[in-house]
C-alpha positions in Angstrom: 156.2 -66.0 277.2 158.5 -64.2 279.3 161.4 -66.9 281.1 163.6 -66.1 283.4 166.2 -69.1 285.0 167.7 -68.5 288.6 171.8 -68.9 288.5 172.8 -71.0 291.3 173.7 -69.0 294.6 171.4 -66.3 293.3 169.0 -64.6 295.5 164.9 -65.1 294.8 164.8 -61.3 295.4 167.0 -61.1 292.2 165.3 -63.5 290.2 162.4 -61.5 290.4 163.6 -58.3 289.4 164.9 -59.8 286.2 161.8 -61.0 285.7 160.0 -57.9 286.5 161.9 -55.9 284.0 161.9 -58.6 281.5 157.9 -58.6 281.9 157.8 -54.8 281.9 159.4 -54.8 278.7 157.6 -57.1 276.8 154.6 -54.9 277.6 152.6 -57.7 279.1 150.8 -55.8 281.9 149.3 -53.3 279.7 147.6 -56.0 277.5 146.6 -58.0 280.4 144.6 -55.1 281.9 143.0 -54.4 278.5 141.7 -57.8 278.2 140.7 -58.0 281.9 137.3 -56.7 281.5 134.9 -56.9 278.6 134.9 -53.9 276.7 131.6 -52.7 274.2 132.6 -51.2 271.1 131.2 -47.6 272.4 133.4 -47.9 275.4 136.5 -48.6 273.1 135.8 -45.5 271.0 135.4 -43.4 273.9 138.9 -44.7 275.2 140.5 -44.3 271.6 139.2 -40.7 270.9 140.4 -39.9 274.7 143.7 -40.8 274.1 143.8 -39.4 270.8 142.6 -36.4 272.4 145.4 -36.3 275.1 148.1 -37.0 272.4 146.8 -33.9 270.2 147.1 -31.8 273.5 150.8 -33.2 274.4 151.9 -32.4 270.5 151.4 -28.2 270.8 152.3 -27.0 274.1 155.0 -24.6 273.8 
């Protein structure tokens, strides 16, 4: 669980930054979008062999 306490005199805009970037690194908001919606197991292979696709493409490019 990502935690971030306000120093005194600090600004709310502030606050949330940190605690943007602290979220964004933790990799929270891909796993919350992945369990937002129910996913069937054909859906999931279709995702997985698309990415694996993409990253096959990505490796050989000259």
């Amino acid at each position: 669980m990502t935690q971030v306490v306000p120093g005194e005199n600090e600004a709310i805009e502030a606050v949330l930054r940190r605690f943007k970037r602290k979220v964004s690194r933790a990799g929270i908001f891909p796993d919350m979008r992945k369990s937002r919606h129910f996913e069937t197991p054909g859906e999931k292979r279709k995702r997985k062999a698309l990415a694996r696709s993409k990253q096959r493409k990505g490796k050989f490019r000259y």
